[in-house]
N, C-alpha and C positions, 0 to 999 in steps of 0.2 A: 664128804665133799658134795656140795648140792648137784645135782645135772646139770643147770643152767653154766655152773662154772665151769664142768668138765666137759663140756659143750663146746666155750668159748674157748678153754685152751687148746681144747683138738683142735676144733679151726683154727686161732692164732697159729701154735705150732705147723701144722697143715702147709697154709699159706707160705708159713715163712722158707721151711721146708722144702717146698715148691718150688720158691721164686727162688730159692741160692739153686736148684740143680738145672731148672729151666738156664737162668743167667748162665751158668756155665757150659748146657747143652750149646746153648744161640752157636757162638762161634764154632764147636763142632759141625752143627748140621749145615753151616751158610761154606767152611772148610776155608776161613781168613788165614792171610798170613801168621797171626799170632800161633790157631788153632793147630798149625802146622809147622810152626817153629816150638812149640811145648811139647807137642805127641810124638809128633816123628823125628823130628832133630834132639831133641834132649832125651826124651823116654825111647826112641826106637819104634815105635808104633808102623804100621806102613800104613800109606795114606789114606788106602782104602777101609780103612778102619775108623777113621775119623769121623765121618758122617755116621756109621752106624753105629759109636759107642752116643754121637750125639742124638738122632732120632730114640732109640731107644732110651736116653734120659728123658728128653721130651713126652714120650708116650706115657713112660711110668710114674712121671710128675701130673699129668694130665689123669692118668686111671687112680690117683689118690682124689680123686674130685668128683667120680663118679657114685652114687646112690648106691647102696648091694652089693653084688658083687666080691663079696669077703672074700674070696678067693684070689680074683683079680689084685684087689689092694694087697694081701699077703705078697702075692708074686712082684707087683709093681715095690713094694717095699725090701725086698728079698733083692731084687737088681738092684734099686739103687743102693743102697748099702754094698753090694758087691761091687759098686761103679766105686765110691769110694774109696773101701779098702784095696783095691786094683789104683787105684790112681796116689794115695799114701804108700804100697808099698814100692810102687814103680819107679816114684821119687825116688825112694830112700834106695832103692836098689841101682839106678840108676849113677845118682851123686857114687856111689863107691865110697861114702862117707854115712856120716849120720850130723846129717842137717837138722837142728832144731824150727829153720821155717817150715819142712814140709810137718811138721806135728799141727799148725796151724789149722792142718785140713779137717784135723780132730774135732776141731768146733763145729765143723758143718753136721758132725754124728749127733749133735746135741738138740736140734730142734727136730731131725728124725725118727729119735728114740721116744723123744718126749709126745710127738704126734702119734706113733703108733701104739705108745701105751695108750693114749689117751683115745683112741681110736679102739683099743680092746673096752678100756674101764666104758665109754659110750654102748658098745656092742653089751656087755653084761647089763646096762640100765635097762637096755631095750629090748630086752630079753626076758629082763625081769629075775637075773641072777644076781643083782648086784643092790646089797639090802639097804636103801633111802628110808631113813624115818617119813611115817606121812606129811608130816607138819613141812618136809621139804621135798614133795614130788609135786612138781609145778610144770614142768617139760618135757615132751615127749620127742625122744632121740632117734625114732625109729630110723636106721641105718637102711 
């Protein structure tokens, strides 16, 4: 695969990534009636929980955008992934059933997984561990 391409898919991935946990932060951190009839009244949550599962998806969506850091982005990818599986199993434990909507949430893992790979296979180009024929090292990815 060229750099150029595992480049743009980490970004695309990235962004998209981003923008579904940012969207679902919003209402957590602003603490809407919605945010507060899903967490606390159906999942049980107490309220003062609310703002800080939302700021911390906010930050961790935000530290996947920062330059370095590989440590940072591990941890910032490490919550949200736990924000997830926390929020699929709560559902499901909650309902007392097994709901085929909350499997829905499963798709939010897919632009994740696929950013963080693509965020390692970028880290290996720029390292110079990751073997490019020359005829296709055109981009420099330095993270």
């Amino acid at each position: 695969m060229k750099p150029k391409t595992i480049n743009t898919l980490y970004w695309t991935f990235t962004i998209l990534f981003s923008a579904l946990m940012i969207f679902s932060a919003w209402a957590s951190v602003l603490v809407t009636d919605d945010s507060v009839k899903i967490i606390h009244d159906m999942l049980g949550y107490p309220v003062y929980f609310i703002p800080f599962t939302g700021w911390a998806k906010l930050v961790g969506s935000l530290a996947l955008f920062i330059p370095g850091y590989g440590r940072i982005k591990e941890w910032a990818y490490a919550g949200l992934f736990f924000d997830l599986i926390a929020a699929v199993y709560s559902g499901i434990a909650a309902s007392h059933s097994f709901d085929p909507m909350m499997l829905t949430l499963l798709i939010w893992f897919v632009p994740g997984i696929l950013s963080y790979i693509f965020w390692h296979k970028k880290r290996k180009l720029a390292a110079g561990m990751l073997v490019v024929p020359a005829s296709r090292r055109e981009v420099s990815l330095a993270d």
